[in-house]
N, C-alpha and C positions, 0 to 999 in steps of 0.2 A: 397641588404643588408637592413633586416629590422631595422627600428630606433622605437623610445619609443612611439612615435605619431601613425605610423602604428600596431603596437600590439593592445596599450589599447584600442582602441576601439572594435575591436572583443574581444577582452576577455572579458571586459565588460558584454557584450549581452548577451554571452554563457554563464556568471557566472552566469547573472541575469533569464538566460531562465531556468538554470538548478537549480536554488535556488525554482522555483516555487513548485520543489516538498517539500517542508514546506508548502504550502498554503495545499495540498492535505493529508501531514500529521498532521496539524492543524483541518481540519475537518475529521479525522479518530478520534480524541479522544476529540471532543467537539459534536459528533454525531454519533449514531450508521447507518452505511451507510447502503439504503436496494435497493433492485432489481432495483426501480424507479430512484433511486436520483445516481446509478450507470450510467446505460443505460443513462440519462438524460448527465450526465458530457463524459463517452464515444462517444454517439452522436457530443456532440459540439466540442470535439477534433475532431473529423472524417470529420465536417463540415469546420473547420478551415483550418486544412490540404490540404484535397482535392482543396477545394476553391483556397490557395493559390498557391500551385503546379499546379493545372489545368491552372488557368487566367493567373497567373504572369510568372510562370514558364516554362509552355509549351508553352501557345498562345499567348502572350505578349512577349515570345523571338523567337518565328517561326516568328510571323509579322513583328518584331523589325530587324531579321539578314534576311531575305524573304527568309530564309529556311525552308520549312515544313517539309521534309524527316530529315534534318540533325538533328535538332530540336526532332522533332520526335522520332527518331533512339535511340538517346541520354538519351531522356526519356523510352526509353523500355529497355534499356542497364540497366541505373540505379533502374528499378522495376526489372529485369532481376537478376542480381546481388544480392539484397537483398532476394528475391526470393529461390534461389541456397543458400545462407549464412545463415538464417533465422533459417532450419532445423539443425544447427551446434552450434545451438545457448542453451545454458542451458533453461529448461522452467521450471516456479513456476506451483507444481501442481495445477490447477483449482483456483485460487485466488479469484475468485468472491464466490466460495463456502464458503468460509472461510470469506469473508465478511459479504455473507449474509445469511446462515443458521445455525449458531453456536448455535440456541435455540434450533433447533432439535437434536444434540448431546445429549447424554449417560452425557456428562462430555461437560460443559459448560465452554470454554476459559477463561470466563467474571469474570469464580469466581477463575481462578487460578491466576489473576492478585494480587490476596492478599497475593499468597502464600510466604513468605519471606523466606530462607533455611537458613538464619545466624543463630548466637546462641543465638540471642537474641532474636529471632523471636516465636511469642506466639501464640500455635494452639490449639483453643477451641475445642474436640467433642462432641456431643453430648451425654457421653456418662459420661458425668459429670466430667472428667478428664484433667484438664488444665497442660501443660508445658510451663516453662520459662528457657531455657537454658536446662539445666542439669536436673535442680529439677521439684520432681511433687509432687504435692497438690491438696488434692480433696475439690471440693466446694459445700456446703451445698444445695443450691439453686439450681443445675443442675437437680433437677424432678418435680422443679415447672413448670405451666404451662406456655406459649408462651411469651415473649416477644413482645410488638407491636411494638418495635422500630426493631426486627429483622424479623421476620415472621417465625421465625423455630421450626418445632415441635421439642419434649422434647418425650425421652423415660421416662416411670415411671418408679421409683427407686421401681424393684421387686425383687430384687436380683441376683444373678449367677444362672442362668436357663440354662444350657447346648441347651436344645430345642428347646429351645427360639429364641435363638442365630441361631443356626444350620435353622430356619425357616425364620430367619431376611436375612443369607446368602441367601437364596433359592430367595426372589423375592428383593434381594438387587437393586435400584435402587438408585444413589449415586443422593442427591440436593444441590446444592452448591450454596452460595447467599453470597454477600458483599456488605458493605456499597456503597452510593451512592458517584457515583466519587466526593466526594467536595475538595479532596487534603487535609482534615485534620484528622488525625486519633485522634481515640480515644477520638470525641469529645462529644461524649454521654458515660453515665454513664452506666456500666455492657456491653455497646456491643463491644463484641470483635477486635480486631485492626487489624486479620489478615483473618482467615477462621473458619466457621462454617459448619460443618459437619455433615449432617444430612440423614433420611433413609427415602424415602413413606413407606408406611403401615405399618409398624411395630408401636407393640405398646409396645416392648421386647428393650431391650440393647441389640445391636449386642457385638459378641465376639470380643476380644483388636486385632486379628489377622485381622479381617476385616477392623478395621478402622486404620492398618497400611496397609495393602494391599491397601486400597482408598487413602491412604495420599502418598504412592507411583507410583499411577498411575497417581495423582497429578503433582508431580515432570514429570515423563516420560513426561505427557501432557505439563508441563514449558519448556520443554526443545525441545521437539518437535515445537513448535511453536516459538521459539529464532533459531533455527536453519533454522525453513522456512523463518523467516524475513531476515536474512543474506542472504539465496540461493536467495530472490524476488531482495536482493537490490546490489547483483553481476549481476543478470541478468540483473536490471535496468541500473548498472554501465553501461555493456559490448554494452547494447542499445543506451546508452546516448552519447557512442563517436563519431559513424558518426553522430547523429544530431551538437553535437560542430564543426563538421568537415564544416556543411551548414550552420553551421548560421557567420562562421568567412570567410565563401568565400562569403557570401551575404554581409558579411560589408562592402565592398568594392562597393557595388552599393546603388541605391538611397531607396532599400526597406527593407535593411539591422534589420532595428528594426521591419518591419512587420514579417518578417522571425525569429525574435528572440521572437514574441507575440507569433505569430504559432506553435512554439515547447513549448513557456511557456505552453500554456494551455493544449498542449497535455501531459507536464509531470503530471499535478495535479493528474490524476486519479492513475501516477504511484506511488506517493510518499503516496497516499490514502492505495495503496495495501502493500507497504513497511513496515508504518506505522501499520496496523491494530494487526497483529502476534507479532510483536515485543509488543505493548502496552500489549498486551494479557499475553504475557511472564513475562511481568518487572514490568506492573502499572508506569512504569515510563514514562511521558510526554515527559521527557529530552531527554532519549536516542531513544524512538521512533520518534522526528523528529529531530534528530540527525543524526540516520542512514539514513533517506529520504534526508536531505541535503547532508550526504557524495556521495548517488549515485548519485546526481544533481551534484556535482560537479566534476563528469567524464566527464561534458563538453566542460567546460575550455579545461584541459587537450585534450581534441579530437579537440579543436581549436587551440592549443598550436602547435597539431603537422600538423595539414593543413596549421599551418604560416610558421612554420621550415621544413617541411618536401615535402609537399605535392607542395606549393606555386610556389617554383622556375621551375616548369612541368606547371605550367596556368597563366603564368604572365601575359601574354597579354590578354587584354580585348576580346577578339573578341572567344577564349579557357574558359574562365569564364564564359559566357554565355552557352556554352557546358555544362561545368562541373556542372551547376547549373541547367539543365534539365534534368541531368541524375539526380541530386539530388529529383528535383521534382520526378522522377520516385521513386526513394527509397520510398518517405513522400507517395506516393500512392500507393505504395503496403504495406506500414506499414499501410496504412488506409484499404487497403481488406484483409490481410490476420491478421493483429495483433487485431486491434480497432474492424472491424465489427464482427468478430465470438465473442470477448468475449462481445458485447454490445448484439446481438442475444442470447448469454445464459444466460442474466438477463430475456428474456422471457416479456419484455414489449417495445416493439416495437413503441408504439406511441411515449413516452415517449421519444425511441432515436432518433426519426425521428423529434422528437420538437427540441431535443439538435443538430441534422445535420444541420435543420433549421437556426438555433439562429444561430450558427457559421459560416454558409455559409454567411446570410444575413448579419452577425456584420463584417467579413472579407473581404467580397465583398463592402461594404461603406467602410471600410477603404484603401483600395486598391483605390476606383474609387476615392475619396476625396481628401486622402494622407494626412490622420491623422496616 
């Protein structure tokens, strides 16, 4: 029977290991993450992982119980396993794509962050035509030239050109730009609070059909990307419960918080990917590392059920040491088949091979120390 003493401490770890995905979505919206600074943070989860699965978990408990095979066996079970379960698994399309090449899009994520769909919500076009709610008013100033505080060209006020129009459609490329993320709207005078709508080369007013056709594909693109962040942060959930499941059968031994560092650092990059679509969606800080904390805390929960469920099949020590090399097997095949391909399609390889460095070397001192 478990009492209050034996839970809180693995809940604990699992809560704290799986809260880390907020650090990953705290630097998805205080920094735009690219190919380098990816690879670099996948590498040192890859480092971490492997390091500790390898030393602690395979060869520190073949030495420890003088089984090599059993040991062994145990850990090819639990890469085995995950392995077979992996492909059953929901996957976010290409996530790194969506990190880090959103500038080369048609239609820039970065500027649909502004777009508000309430009734209150005020969308400048270019086209000198302001709405607030319900009502529209045209504003004088809409065919003067550029703003420096916004950078968007201005069609001239030439009038209703049917041709014009019809030629503005022909090489329509949509530029979308918002204010700098400062969190305060509308703190300069004349620039707008929401979205600025604007055409390259034209030097005509596109027709009102076109910049409701772009202000729609706005939306689709708002919504497409709140829906990938929900699909990255079930997948994250559904990932995040066998690691609760290791790090509340490690609490039970003397390396119980190293096991719980190990899985911290490997969620950051997940709560980075959670985080990026949802920000992209909403502009909202709140809710994007909101959703990163809900998936972190599918870990708990996967510890919750390795204390009630799983616990009274490995009570005895000598079964927990098994069970935690098959574990090590899972953390190493979650390091060659999840972590290395997507660290490999950032495409800078030095870079992850610094970040396997840093985490082998910073895991392997704290293992050999017992910090």
């Amino acid at each position: 029977m478990l009492d209050g003493q034996t839970i809180w401490w693995p809940l604990l770890l699992s809560t704290l290991a799986g809260l880390s995905t907020t650090i990953g979505a705290v630097l998805a919206i205080t920094r735009t993450p690219d190919e380098s600074f990816l690879a670099f943070l996948l590498g040192t989860a890859m480092g971490v992982m492997a390091t500790v699965s390898g030393a602690e978990l395979w060869w520190h408990k073949a030495v420890q119980r003088q089984d090599w095979l059993g040991v062994s066996l145990a850990v090819a079970a639990g890469a085995a396993a995950f392995a077979l379960l992996d492909p059953l698994l929901p996957k976010p399309p290409e996530p790194q794509q969506l990190l880090l090449h959103e500038a080369d899009k048609q239609v820039e994520p970065d500027a649909v962050l502004q777009l508000r769909l309430s009734s209150q919500a005020e969308v400048k076009l270019a086209t000198g035509v302001k709405w607030q709610g319900s009502g529209v008013r045209q504003h004088s100033h809409a065919a003067t030239s550029p703003r420096p505080s916004s950078g968007l060209q201005r069609w001239p006020s030439t009038g209703s050109n049917g041709a014009a129009a019809a030629a503005a459609a022909q090489q329509e490329q949509p530029l979308l730009q918002h204010k700098a993320a400062s969190g305060s709207a509308g703190c300069c005078e004349g620039v707008p609070s929401v979205v600025e709508l604007s055409m390259y080369g034209s030097s005509n007013r596109p027709a009102a059909g076109d910049a409701a056709d772009s202000l729609a594909q706005l939306r689709a693109h708002h919504s497409g990307l709140m829906r990938l962040g929900l699909l990255m942060a079930i997948t994250m959930s559904l990932h995040n419960l066998p690691e609760g499941c290791a790090v509340a059968f490690s609490a039970f031994t003397d390396f119980g918080a190293t096991m719980a560092l190990a899985i911290a650092v490997h969620n950051i990059p997940e709560g980075l990917i959670i985080a990026v679509p949802v920000y992209a969606a909403t502009n909202s800080k709140t809710k994007a590392i909101a959703l990163a904390a809900a998936s972190g805390l599918s870990e708990p929960i996967g510890a919750l059920f390795a204390l009630f469920v799983l616990r009274p099949f490995v009570a005895s020590l000598e079964r927990l040491d098994y069970v935690l090399a098959a574990v090590g097997g899972v953390m190493l095949a979650v390091c060659g088949l999840e972590l290395w391909p997507e660290a490999r399609k950032c495409k800078q390889d030095v870079r992850m091979l610094q970040g396997v460095l840093l985490g082998a070397v910073a895991m392997g001192w704290t293992l050999l120390v017992g910090v």
